[in-house]
C-alpha atoms as a printed R data frame, in Angstrom:
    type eleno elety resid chain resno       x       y        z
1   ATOM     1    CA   UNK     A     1   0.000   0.000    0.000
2   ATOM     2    CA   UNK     A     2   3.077   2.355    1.085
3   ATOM     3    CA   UNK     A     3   4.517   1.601   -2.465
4   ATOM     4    CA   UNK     A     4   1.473   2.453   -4.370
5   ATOM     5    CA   UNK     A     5   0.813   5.631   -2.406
6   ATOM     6    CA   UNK     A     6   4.594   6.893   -3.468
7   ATOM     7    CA   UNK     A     7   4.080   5.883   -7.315
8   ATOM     8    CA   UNK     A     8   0.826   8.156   -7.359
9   ATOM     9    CA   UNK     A     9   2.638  11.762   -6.661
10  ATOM    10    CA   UNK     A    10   4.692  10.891  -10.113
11  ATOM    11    CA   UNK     A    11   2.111   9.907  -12.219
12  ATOM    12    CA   UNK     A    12   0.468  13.059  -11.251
13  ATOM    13    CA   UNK     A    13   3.894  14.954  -11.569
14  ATOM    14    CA   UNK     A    14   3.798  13.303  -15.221
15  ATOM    15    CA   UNK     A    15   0.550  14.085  -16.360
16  ATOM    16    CA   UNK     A    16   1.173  17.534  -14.709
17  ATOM    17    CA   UNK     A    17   4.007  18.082  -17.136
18  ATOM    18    CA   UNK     A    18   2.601  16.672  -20.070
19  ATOM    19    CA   UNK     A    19  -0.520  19.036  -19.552
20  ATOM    20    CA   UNK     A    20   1.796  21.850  -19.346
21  ATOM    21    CA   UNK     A    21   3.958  20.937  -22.338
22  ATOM    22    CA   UNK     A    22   0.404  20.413  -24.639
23  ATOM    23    CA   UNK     A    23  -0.568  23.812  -23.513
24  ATOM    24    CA   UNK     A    24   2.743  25.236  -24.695
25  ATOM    25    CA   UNK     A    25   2.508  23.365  -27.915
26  ATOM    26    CA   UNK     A    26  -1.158  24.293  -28.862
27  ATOM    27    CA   UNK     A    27   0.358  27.956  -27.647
28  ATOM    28    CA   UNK     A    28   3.088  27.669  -29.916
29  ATOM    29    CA   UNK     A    29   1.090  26.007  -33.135
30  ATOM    30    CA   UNK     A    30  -1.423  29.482  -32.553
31  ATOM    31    CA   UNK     A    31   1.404  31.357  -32.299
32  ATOM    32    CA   UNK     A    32   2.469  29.826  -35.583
33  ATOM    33    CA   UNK     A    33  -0.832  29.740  -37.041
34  ATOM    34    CA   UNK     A    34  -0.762  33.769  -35.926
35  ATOM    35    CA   UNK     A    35   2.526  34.627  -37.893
36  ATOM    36    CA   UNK     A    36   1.787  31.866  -41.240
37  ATOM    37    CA   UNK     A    37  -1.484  34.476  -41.284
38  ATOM    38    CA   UNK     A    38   0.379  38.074  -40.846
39  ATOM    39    CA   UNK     A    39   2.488  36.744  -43.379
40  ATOM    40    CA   UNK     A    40  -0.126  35.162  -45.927
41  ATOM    41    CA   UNK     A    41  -1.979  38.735  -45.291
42  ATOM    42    CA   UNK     A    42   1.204  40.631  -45.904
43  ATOM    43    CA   UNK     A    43   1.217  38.791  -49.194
44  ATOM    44    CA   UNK     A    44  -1.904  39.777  -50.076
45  ATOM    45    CA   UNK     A    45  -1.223  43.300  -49.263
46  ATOM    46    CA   UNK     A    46   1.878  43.013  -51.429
47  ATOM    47    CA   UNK     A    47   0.141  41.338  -54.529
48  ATOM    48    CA   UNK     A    48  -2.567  43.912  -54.277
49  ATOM    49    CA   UNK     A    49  -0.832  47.146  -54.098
50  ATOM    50    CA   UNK     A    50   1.433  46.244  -56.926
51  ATOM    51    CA   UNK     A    51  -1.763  45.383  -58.949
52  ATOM    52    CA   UNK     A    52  -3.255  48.754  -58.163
53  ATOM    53    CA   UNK     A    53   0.207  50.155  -59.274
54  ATOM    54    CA   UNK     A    54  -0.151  48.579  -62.317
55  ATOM    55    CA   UNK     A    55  -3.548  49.315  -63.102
56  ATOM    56    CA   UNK     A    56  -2.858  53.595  -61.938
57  ATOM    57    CA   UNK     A    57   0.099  52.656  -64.569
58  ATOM    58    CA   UNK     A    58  -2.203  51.651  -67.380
59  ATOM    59    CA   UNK     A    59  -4.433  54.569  -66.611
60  ATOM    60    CA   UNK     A    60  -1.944  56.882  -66.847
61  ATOM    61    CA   UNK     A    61  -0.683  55.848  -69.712
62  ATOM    62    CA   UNK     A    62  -4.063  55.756  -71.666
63  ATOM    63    CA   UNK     A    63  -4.242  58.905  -70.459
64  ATOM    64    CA   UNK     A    64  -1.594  60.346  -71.864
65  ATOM    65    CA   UNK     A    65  -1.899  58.734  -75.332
66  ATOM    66    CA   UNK     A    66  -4.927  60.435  -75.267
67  ATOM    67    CA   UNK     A    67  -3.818  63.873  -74.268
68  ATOM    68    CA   UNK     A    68  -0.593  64.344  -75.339
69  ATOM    69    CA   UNK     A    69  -0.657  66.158  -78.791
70  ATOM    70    CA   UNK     A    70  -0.069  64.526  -81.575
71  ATOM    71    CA   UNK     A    71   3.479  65.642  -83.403
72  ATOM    72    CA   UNK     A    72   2.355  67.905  -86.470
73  ATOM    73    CA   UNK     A    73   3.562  66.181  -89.528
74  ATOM    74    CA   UNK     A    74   4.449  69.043  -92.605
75  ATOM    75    CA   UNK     A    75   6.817  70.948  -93.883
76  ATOM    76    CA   UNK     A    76   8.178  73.906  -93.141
77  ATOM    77    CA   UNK     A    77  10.679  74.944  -95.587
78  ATOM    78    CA   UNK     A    78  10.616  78.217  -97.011
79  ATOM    79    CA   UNK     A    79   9.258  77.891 -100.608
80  ATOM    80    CA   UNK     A    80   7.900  74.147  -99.684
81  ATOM    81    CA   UNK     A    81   5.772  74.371  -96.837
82  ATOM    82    CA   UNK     A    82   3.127  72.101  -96.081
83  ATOM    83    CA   UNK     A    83   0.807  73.014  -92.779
84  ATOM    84    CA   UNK     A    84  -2.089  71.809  -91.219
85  ATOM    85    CA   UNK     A    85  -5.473  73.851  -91.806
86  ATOM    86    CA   UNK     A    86  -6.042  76.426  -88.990
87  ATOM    87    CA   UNK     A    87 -10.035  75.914  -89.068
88  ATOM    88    CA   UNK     A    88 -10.369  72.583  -90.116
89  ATOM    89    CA   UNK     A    89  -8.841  69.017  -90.418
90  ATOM    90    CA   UNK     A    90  -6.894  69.589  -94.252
91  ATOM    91    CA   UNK     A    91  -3.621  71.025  -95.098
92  ATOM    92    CA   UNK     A    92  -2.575  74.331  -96.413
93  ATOM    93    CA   UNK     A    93   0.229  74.432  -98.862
94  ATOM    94    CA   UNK     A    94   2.700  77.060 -100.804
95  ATOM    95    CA   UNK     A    95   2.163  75.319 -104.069
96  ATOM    96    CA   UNK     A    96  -1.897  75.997 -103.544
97  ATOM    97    CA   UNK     A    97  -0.847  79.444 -104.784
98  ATOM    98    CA   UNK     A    98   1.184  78.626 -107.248
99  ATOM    99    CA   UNK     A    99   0.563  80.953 -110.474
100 ATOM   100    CA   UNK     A   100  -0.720  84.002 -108.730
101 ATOM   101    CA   UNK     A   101   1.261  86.084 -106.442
102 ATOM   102    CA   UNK     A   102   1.461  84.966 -102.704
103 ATOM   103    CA   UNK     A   103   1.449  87.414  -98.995
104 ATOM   104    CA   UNK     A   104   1.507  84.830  -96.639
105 ATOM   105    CA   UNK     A   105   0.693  86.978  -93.218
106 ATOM   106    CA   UNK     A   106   1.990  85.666  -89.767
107 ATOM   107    CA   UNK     A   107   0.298  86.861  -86.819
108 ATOM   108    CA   UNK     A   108  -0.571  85.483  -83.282
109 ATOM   109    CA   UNK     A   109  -3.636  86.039  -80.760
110 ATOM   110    CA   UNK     A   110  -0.586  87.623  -78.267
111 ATOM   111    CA   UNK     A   111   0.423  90.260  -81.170
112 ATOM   112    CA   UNK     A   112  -0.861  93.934  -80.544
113 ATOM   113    CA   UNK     A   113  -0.242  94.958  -84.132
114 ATOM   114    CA   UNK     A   114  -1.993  92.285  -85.490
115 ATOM   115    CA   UNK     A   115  -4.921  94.157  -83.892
116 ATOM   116    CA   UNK     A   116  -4.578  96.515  -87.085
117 ATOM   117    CA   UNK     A   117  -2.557  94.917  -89.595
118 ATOM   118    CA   UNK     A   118  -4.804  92.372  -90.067
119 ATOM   119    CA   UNK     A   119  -7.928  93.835  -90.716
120 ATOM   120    CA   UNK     A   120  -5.622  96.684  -93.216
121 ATOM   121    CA   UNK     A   121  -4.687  92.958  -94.956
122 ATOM   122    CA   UNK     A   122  -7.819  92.177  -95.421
123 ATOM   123    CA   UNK     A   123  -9.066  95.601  -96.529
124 ATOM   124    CA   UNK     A   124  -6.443  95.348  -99.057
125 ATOM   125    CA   UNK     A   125  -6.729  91.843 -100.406
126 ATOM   126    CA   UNK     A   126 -10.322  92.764 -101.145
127 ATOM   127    CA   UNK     A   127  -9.278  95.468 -103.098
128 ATOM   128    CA   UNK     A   128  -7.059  93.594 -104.952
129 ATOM   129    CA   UNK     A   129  -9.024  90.565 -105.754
130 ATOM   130    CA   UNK     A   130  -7.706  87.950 -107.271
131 ATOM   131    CA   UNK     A   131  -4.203  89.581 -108.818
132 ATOM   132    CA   UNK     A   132  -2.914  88.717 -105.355
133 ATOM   133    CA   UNK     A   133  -3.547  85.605 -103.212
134 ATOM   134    CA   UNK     A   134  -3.116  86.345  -98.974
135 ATOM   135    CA   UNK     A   135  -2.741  83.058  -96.492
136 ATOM   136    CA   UNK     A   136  -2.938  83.627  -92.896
137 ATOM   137    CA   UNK     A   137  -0.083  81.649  -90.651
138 ATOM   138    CA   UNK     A   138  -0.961  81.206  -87.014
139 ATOM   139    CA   UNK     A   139   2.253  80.958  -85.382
140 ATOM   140    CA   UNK     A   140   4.325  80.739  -82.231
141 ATOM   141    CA   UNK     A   141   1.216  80.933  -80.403
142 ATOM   142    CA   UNK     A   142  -0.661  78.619  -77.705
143 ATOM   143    CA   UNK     A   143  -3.617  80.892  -77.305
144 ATOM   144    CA   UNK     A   144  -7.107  81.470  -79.330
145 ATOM   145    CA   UNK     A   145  -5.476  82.029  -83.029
146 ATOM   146    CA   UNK     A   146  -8.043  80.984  -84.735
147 ATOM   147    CA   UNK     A   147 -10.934  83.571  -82.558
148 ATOM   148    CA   UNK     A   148  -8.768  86.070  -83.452
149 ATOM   149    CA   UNK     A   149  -9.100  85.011  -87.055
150 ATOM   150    CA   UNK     A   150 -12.759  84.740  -87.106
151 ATOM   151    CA   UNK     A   151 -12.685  88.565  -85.302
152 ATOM   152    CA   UNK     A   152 -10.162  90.086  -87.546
153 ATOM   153    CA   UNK     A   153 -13.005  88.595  -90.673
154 ATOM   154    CA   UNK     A   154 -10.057  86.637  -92.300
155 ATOM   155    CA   UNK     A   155 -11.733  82.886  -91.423
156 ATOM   156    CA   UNK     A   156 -13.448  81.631  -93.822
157 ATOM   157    CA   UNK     A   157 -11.936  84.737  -96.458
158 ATOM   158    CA   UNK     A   158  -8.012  83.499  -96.521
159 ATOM   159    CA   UNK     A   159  -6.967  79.845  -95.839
160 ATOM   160    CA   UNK     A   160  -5.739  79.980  -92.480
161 ATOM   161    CA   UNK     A   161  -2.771  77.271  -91.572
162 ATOM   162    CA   UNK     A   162  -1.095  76.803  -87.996
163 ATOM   163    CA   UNK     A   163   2.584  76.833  -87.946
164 ATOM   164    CA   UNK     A   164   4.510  73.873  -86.393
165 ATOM   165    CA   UNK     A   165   7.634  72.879  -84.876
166 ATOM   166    CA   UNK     A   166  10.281  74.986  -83.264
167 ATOM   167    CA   UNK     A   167   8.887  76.526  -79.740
168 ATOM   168    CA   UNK     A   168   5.067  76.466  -79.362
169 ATOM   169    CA   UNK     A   169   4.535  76.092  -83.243
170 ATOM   170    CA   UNK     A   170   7.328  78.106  -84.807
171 ATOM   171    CA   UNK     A   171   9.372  75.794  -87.167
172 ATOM   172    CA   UNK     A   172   8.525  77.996  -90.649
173 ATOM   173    CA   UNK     A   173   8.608  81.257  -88.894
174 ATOM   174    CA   UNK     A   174  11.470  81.486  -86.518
175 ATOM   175    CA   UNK     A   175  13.016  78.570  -87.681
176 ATOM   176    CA   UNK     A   176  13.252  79.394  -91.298
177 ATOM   177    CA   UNK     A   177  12.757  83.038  -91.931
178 ATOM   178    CA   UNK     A   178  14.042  83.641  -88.545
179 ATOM   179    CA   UNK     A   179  11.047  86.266  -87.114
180 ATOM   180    CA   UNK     A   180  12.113  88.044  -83.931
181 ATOM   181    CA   UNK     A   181   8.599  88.080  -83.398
182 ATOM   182    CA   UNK     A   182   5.308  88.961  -84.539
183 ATOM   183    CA   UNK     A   183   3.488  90.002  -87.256
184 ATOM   184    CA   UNK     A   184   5.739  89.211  -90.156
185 ATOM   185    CA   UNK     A   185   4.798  89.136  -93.579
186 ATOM   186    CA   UNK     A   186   6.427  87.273  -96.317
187 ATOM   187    CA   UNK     A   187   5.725  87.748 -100.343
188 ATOM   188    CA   UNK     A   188   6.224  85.149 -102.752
189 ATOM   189    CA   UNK     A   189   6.123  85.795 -106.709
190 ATOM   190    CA   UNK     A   190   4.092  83.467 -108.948
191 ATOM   191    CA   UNK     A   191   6.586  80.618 -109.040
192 ATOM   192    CA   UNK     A   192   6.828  80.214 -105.682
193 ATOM   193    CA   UNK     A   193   9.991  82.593 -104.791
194 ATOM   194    CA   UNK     A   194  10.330  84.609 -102.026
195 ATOM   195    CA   UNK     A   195  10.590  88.383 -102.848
196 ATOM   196    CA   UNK     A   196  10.861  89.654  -99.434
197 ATOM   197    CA   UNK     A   197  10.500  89.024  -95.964
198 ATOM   198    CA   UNK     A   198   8.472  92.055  -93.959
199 ATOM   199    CA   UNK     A   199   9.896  92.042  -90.210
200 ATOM   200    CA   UNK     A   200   7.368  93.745  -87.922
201 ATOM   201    CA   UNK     A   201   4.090  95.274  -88.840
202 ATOM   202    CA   UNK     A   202   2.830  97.635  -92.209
203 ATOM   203    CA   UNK     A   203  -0.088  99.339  -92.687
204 ATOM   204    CA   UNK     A   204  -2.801  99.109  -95.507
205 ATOM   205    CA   UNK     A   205  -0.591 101.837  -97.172
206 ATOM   206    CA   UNK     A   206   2.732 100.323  -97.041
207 ATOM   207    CA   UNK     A   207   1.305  97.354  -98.241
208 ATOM   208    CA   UNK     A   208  -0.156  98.463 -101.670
209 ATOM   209    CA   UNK     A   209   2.926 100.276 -102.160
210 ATOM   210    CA   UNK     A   210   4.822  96.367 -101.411
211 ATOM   211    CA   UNK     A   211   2.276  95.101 -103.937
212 ATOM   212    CA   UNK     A   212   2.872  97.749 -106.524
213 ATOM   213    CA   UNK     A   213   6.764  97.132 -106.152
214 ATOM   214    CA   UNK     A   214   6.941  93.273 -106.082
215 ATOM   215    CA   UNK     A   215   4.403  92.449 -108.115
216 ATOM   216    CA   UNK     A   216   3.329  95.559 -110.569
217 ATOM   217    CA   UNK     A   217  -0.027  95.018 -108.723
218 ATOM   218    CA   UNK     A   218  -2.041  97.855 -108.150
219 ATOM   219    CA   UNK     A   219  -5.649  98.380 -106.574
């Protein structure tokens, strides 16, 4: 009986411990089963912010194809140029004149003697009919060109083109006939020559004394 009654305090001793070590083990497999799930979650996370990236990325992307502007394609060489249409979707070329003396006016909505010169242009070019043909060159300008057009009375009169390349659309005025700024005029003969390049403004005077000169045309 003495024997049995010693054997009983380890058993319970035993079972004691074992208890204790199952209730570190289930403490350690939650603690496990805690981290596997910060982790697995942190995954997650991972996989969907760089999705999201990639999707803002896309986004952007379309967005920009859709706003950048798309490069002007012409020419802008001096007796060859080759613009697109001011007012409309076409082109506007040099060799549409070809055969009848050319003014090919520059102006810009920023240009304070455009305010003038351009309605004097106009005045004259009705005065002169068809001895002299007069195109309209936006250029070097990111404003309202073609309002100012439409006030001046030249839309829809003179074929209106937009200048391109160079700084801000400026490739056939700066870039080839070098204009320090604006209005310039520039007069072509009936082949297609330039006769002179007009830096700065002139009024309806100056110009039917220009026309006279270059191109025996008179009112």
């Amino acid at each position: 009986m003495a024997r049995l009654v010693g054997i009983h305090p380890m058993i319970h001793g035993l079972s004691t411990g074992m208890a204790r070590a199952s209730n570190k083990q289930r403490r350690d497999q939650r603690r496990q089963e805690a981290e596997d799930k910060r982790r697995a979650d942190a995954r997650k996370g991972t996989i969907r912010n760089v999705g999201i990236a990639a999707a803002i990325g896309v986004a952007l992307i379309g967005l920009l194809v859709v706003l950048w502007p798309e490069s002007a394609i012409g020419n802008t060489t001096a007796t060859g140029w080759d613009l697109p249409q001011l007012d409309g979707d076409g082109r506007v070329t040099l060799a549409d004149s070809r055969g009848t003396p050319t003014v090919a006016a520059f102006f810009a909505s920023w240009c304070e003697v455009c305010e003038h010169e351009i309605p004097d242009y106009l005045a004259v070019s009705q005065q002169v009919g068809d001895q002299v043909h007069f195109v309209g060159i936006d250029t070097q300008d990111n404003g309202s060109g073609l309002g100012d057009a439409e006030r001046w009375g030249i839309a829809g009169v003179w074929p209106l083109a937009r200048d391109i390349g160079g700084t801000s659309g400026s490739g056939l005025s700066t870039g080839t006939f070098g204009a320090r700024g604006s209005p310039m005029t520039v007069f072509y003969d009936e082949s297609g020559s330039v006769v002179h390049v007009q830096q700065g403004g002139l009024s309806a005077q100056q110009l039917l004394a220009a026309l006279d000169q270059f191109f025996g045309v008179r009112a």
